[in-house]
C-alpha positions as YAML, in Angstrom:
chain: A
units: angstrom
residues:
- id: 1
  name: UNK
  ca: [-2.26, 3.92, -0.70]
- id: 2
  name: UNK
  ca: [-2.53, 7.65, 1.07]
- id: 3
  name: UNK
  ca: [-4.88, 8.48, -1.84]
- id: 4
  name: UNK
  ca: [-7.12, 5.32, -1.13]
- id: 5
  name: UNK
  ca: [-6.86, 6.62, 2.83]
- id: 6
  name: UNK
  ca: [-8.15, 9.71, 1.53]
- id: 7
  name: UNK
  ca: [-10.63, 8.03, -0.68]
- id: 8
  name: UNK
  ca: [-12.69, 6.01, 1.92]
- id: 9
  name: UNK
  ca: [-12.71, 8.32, 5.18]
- id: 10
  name: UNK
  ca: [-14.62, 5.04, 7.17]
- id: 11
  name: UNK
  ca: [-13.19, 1.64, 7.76]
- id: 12
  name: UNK
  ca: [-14.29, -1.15, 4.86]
- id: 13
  name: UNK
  ca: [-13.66, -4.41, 3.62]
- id: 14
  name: UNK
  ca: [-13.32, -2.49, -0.02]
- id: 15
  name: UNK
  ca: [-10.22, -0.34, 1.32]
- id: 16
  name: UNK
  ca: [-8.78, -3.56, 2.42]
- id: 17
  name: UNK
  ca: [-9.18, -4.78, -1.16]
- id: 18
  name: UNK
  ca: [-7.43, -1.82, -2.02]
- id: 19
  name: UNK
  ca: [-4.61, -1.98, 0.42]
- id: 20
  name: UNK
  ca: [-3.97, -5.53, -1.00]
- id: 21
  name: UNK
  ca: [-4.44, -4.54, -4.67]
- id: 22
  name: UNK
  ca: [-1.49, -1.56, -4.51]
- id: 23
  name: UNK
  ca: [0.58, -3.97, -2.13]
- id: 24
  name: UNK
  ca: [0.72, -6.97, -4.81]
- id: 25
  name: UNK
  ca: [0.88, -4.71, -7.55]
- id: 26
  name: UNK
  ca: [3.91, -3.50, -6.00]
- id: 27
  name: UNK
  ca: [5.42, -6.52, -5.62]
- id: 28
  name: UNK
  ca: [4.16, -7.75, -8.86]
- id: 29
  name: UNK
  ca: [6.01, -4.96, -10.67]
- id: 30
  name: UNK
  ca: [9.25, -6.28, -8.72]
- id: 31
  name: UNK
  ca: [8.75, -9.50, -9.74]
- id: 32
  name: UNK
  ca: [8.12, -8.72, -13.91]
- id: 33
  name: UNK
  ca: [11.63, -6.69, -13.17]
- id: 34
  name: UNK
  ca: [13.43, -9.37, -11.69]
- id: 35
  name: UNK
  ca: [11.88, -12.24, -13.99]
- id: 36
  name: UNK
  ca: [12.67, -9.79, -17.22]
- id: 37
  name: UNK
  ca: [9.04, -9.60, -17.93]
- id: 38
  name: UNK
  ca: [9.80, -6.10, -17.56]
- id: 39
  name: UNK
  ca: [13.02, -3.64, -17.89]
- id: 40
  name: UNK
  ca: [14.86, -2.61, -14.60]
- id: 41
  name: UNK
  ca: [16.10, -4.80, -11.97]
- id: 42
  name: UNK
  ca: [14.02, -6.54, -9.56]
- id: 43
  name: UNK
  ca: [15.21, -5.60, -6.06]
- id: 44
  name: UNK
  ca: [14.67, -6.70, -2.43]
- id: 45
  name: UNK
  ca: [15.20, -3.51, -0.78]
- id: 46
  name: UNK
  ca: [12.67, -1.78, -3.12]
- id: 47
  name: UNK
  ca: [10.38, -4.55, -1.95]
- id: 48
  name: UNK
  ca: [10.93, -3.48, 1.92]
- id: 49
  name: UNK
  ca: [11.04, -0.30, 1.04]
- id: 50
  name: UNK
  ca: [6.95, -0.50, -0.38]
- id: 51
  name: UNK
  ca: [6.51, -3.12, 2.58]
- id: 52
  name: UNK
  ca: [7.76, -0.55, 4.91]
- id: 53
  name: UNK
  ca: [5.51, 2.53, 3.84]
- id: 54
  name: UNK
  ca: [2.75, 0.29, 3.24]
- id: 55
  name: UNK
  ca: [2.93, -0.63, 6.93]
- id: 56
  name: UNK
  ca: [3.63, 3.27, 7.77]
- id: 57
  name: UNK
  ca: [0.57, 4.84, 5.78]
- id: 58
  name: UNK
  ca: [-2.06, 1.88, 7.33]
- id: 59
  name: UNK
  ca: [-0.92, 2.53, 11.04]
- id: 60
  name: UNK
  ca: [-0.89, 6.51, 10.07]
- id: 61
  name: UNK
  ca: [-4.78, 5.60, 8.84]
- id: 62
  name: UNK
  ca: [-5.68, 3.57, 11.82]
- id: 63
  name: UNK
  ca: [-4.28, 6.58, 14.08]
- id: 64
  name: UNK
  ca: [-5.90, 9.41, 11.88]
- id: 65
  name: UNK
  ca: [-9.07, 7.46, 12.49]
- id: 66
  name: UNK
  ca: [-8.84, 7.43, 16.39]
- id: 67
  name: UNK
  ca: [-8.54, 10.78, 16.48]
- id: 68
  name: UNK
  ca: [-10.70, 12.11, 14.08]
- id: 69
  name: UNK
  ca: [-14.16, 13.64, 15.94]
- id: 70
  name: UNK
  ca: [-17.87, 12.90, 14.42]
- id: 71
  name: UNK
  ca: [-20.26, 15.05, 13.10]
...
């Protein structure tokens, strides 16, 4: 999700996409674990844990954005 910050520099409805594409793979990938799709164990906390820095880079992009000056 930084990367994708990085990526699009202006405010769009195809970083959004984005946002929600890493945020349900994420949760996706918990969910294969914890149905045994997948090896590992599903977990809640990792679940929080990408809901948690999700949340953290998007306000860190919304701040980054009010302060950054126009050419």
């Amino acid at each position: 999700m930084s990367f994708i910050s990085f990526l699009w520099q202006v405010n769009s409805k195809e970083k959004l996409v984005w946002y929600a594409v890493a945020i349900i793979s994420m949760f996706g990938f918990e969910l294969a674990q914890h149905l045994d799709f997948l090896s590992g164990e599903g977990d809640i906390i990792d679940c929080l844990v990408y809901l948690a820095s999700s949340i953290l880079i998007i306000l860190c992009d919304k701040l980054d954005k009010s302060r950054s000056f126009k050419c």
